[in-house]
GUKOLKOL-429679 format. One line per field, with one value per residue (C-alpha): x, y, z. Coordinates in Angstrom, 1 decimal. Example, Ala and Ser with C-alpha at 12.3 -4.5 7.8 and 13.67 -1.06 7.14 Angstrom:
// residues 2
xx = c(12.3  13.7)
yy = c(-4.5  -1.1)
zz = c(7.8  7.1)
// end
This chain:
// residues 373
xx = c(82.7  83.1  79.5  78.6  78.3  76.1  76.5  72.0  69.3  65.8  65.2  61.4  61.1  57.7  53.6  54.6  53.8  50.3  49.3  49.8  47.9  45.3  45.3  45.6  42.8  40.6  41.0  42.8  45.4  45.5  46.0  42.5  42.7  43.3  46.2  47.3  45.7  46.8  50.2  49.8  48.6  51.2  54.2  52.6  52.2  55.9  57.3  55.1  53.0  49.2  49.2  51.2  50.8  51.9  53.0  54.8  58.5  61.2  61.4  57.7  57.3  60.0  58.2  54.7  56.0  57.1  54.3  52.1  54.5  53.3  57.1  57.5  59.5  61.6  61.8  65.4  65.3  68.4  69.9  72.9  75.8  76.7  72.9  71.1  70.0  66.7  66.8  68.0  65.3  62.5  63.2  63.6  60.3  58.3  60.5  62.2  66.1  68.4  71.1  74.2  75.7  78.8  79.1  80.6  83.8  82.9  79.1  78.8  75.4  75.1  77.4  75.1  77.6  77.7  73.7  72.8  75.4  73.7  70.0  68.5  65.4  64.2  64.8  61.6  62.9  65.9  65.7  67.4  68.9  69.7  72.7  73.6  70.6  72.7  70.3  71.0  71.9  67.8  67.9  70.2  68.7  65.5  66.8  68.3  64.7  63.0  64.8  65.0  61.5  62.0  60.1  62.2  61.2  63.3  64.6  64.2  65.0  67.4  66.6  63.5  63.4  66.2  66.4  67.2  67.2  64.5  62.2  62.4  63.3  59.9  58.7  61.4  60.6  56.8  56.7  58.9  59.0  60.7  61.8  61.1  63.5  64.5  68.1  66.0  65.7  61.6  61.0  57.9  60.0  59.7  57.3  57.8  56.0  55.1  54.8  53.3  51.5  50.4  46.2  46.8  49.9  48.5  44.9  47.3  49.6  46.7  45.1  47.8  49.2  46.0  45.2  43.4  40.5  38.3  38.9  35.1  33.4  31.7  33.9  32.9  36.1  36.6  40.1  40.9  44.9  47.7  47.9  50.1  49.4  52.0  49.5  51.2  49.2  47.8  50.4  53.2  51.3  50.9  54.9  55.1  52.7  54.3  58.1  56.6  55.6  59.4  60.8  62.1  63.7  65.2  66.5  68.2  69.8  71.5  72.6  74.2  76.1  77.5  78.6  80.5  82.1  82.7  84.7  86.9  87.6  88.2  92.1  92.9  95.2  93.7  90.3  87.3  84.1  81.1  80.0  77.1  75.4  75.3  72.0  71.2  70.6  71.9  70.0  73.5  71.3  74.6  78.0  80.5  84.0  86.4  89.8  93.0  96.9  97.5  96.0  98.5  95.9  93.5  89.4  89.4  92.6  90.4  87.1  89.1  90.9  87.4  85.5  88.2  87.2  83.3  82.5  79.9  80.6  78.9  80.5  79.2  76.8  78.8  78.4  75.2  77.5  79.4  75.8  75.9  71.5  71.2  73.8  71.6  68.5  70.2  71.5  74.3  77.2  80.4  81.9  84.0  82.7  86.1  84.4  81.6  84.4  86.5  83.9  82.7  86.3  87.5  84.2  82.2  80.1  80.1  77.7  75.1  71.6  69.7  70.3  74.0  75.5  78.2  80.6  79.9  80.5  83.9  85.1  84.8  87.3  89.5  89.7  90.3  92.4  95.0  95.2  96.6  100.0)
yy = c(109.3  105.6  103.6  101.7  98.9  96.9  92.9  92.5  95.5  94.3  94.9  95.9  96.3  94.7  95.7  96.6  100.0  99.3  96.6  97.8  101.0  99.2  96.7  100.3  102.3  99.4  99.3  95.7  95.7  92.8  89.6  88.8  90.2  89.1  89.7  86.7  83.9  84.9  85.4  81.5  80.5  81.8  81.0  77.6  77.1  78.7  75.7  73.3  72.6  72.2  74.5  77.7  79.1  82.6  83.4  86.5  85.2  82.4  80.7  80.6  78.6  75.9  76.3  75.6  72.8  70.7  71.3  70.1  67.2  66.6  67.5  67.0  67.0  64.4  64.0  64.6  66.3  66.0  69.8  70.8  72.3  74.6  77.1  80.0  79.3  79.8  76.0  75.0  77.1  76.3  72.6  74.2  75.6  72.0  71.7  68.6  68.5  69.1  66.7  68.5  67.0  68.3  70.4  68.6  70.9  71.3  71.9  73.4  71.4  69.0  65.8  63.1  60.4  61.5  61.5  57.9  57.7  60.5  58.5  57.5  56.1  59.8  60.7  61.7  63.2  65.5  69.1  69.7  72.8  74.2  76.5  80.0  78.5  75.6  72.4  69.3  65.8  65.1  61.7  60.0  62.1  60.9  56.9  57.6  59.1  56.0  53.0  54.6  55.4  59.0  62.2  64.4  68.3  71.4  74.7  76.2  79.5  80.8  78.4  80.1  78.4  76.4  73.1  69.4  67.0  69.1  69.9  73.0  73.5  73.0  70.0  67.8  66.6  66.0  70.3  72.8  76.6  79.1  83.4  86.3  88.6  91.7  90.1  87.3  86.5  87.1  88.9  90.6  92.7  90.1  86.6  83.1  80.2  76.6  74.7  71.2  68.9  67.1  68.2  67.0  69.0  72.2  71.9  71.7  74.5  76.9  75.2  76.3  79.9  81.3  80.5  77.0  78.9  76.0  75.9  75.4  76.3  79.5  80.6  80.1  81.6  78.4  77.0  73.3  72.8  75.9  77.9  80.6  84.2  83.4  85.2  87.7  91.0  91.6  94.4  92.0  89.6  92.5  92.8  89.0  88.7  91.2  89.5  86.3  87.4  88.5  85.5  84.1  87.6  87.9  84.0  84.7  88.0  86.1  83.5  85.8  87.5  84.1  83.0  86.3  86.2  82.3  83.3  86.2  84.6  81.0  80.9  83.3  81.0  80.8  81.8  78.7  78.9  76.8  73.8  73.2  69.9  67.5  67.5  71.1  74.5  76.9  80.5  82.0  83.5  85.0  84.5  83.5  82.5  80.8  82.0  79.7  80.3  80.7  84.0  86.1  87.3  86.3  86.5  89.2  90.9  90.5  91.9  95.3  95.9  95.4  97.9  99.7  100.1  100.9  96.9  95.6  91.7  89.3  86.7  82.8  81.2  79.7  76.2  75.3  73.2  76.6  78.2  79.1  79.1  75.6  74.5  76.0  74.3  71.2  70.1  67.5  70.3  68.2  66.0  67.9  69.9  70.4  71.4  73.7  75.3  75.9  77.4  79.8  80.8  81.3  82.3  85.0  86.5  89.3  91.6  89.5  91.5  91.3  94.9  94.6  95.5  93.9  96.7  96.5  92.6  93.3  96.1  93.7  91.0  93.8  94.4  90.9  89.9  92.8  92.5  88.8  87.8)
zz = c(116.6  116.4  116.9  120.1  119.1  121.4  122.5  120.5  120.0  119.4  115.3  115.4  111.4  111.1  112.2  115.9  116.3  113.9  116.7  119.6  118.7  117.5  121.1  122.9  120.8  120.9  125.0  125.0  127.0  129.4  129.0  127.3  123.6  120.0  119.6  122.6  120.7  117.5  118.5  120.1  116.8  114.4  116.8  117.1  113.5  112.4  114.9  113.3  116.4  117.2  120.0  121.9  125.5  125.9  129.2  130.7  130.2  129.0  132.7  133.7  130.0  131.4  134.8  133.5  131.2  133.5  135.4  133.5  132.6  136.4  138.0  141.8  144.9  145.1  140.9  139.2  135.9  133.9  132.6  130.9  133.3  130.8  130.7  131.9  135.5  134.3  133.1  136.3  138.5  136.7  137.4  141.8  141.5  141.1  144.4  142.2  142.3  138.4  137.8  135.8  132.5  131.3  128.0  124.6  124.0  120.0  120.0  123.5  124.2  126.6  126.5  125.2  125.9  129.9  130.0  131.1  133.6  135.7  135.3  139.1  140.2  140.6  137.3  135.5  132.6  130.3  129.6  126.6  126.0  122.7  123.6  121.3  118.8  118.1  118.6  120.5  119.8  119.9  118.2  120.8  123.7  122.6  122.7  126.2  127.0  125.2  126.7  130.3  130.1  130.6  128.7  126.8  126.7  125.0  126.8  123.1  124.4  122.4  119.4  117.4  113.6  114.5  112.4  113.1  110.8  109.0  111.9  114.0  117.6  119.7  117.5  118.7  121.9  123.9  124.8  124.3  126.0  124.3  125.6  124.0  125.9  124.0  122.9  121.0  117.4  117.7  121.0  123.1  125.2  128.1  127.2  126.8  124.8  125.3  122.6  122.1  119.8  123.1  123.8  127.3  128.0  126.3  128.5  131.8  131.0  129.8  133.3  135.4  134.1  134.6  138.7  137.5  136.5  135.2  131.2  130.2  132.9  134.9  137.2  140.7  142.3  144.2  142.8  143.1  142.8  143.2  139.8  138.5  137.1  133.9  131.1  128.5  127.7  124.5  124.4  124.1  121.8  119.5  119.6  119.1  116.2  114.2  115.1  114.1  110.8  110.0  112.1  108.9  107.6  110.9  111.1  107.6  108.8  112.3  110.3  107.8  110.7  112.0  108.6  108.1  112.1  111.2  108.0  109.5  112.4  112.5  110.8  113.7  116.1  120.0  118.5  118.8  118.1  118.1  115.6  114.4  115.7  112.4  110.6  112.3  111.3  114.3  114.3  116.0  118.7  120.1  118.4  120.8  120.8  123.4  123.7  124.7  125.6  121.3  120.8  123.1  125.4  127.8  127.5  129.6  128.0  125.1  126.3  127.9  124.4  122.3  125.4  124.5  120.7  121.6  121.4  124.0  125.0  127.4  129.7  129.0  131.7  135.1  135.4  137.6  140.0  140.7  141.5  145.3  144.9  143.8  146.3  148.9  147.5  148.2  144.7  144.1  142.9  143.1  140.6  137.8  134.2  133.1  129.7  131.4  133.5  130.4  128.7  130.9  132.3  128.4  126.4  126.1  122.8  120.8  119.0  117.8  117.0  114.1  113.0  112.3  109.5  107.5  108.4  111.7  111.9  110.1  112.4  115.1  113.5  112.4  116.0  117.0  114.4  115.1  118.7  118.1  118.3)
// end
């Protein structure tokens, strides 16, 4: 029988199973433990960072960043079109409004060029996201940022050990938050990360995911501003440590796989895929490819045959202007993202875990490649 062959499986090849025994012999299981501020430490220090804030997902790290980067109603913070919705609801639950920016059609990050044109008196700041593990354009974001007098902050996501210009995603903006859903490089299960070399913004986020209990004080129960129960278990931590100390081996192993899909498939005619940003180092988080009137068949057409063949395959994000959520919430959805629509109408990505095997990565292009004409 021909393998499944599913769209990313968690690789757990490290000290996993040896720490959360130890967290569950020892009785340390919430979110006070080792195993939490150890995990913080090393995923800190792998990003080259001062300090790490574990929390209980990918979203509540962008939430509690821009907390603490003091986000409010009335505030505009510039997002990519093309993204998770998680970008663009983190930025709803500070009750501020996101602003959309079109995708660039070869990098699939936002559109640098189209960034200043969407700048308002409400705008406090851009949320840069790095898409697939590809990173953005952070040197002219961060001169938009600088001469508008705007902050700059990563979605880093999907991006862990991504490089630009010879520093890694998370150290290239004032904070950072970063997911550790199963389908990613390093991953807890379900957790997040913020990052920062900022003292400030680490004392407000470790403030605010943990119900602004005071930081270095008794606690009276009497709370003075509106917190958030964000904290990660020591369970999870245990997972993270132990992913953290293979992030590298795991890194090489994703980037292997996109080199090999990136050589079989890129002389095949209606058959695109994404370019590196220049002075980066993508971590091809998920390996995706858009398909246009050249190959012979449609995405979906596409999609059915490789089902077809035992392949799993994931749709790209809609556009957040075609959200019907953030139209409720009272965003600005009109305007055009001919680029974002193309993208999510024609793309979609393919097998893309860590555990793949050569074989595996060609039997997908042998699939693709024959089903051309």
């Amino acid at each position: 029988m021909t393998r499944f062959l599913p769209v990313c499986e968690p690789m757990l090849a490290g000290n996993e199973l040896k720490y959360i025994t130890d967290a569950v012999c020892t009785g340390w299981i919430s979110s006070a433990g080792s195993y939490v501020t150890a995990f913080e430490k090393a995923f800190a220090e792998y990003c080259g960072l001062k300090h790490g804030i574990a929390v209980c997902n990918g979203t509540v790290a962008l939430h509690l960043a821009l907390r603490a980067l003091g986000v409010r109603p009335g505030d505009e913070v510039i997002i990519p079109d093309f993204t998770m919705i998680a970008s663009a609801l983190a930025v709803c639950y500070c009750g501020a409004k996101p602003v959309f920016v079109d995708a660039d059609a070869t990098t699939w990050n936002m559109n640098v060029s189209a960034v200043e044109q969407k700048i308002t008196s409400a705008t406090k700041g851009i949320m840069a996201v790095h898409i697939f593990g590809n990173p953005c354009d952070m040197t002219a974001l961060q001169r938009i940022a600088d001469r508008h007098g705007l902050w700059l902050m990563e979605d880093a996501a999907e991006a862990h050990g991504a490089i630009y210009h010879g520093k890694k995603a998370g150290a290239l903006s004032r904070i950072a938050a970063f997911s550790f859903f199963a389908n990613k490089n390093i991953t807890t299960g379900e957790g997040g990360m913020v990052v920062t070399d900022d003292d400030e913004l680490a004392a407000a986020c470790r403030y605010f995911k943990n119900m602004c209990f005071p930081l270095d004080a008794p606690r009276t129960y009497l709370h003075a501003d509106i917190g958030y129960n964000y904290r990660m278990s020591n369970l999870h931590a245990a997972i993270g440590l132990a992913q953290t100390e293979k992030a590298d081996d795991y890194k090489a192993l994703r980037q292997a796989h996109g080199s090999q899909y990136r050589e079989r498939l890129c002389t095949i005619p209606g058959v695109l895929l994404q370019e590196d940003t220049a002075g980066s180092e993508s971590v091809n988080w998920m390996n995706g490819l858009v398909i246009t009137p050249d190959y012979g068949h449609s995405r979906d057409e596409l999609i059915a045959h490789l089902r077809d063949h035992g392949i799993d395959t994931r749709l790209f994000f809609n556009g957040m202007h075609r959200q019907p959520a953030l139209k409720e919430f009272g965003c600005d959805c009109g305007g055009d993202y001919p680029v974002s629509d193309w993208l999510a109408d024609n793309g979609f990505y393919l097998p893309s875990g860590s555990n793949l095997r050569a074989a595996d990565i060609d039997r997908v292009c042998d699939v693709i490649a024959a089903f051309a004409r």
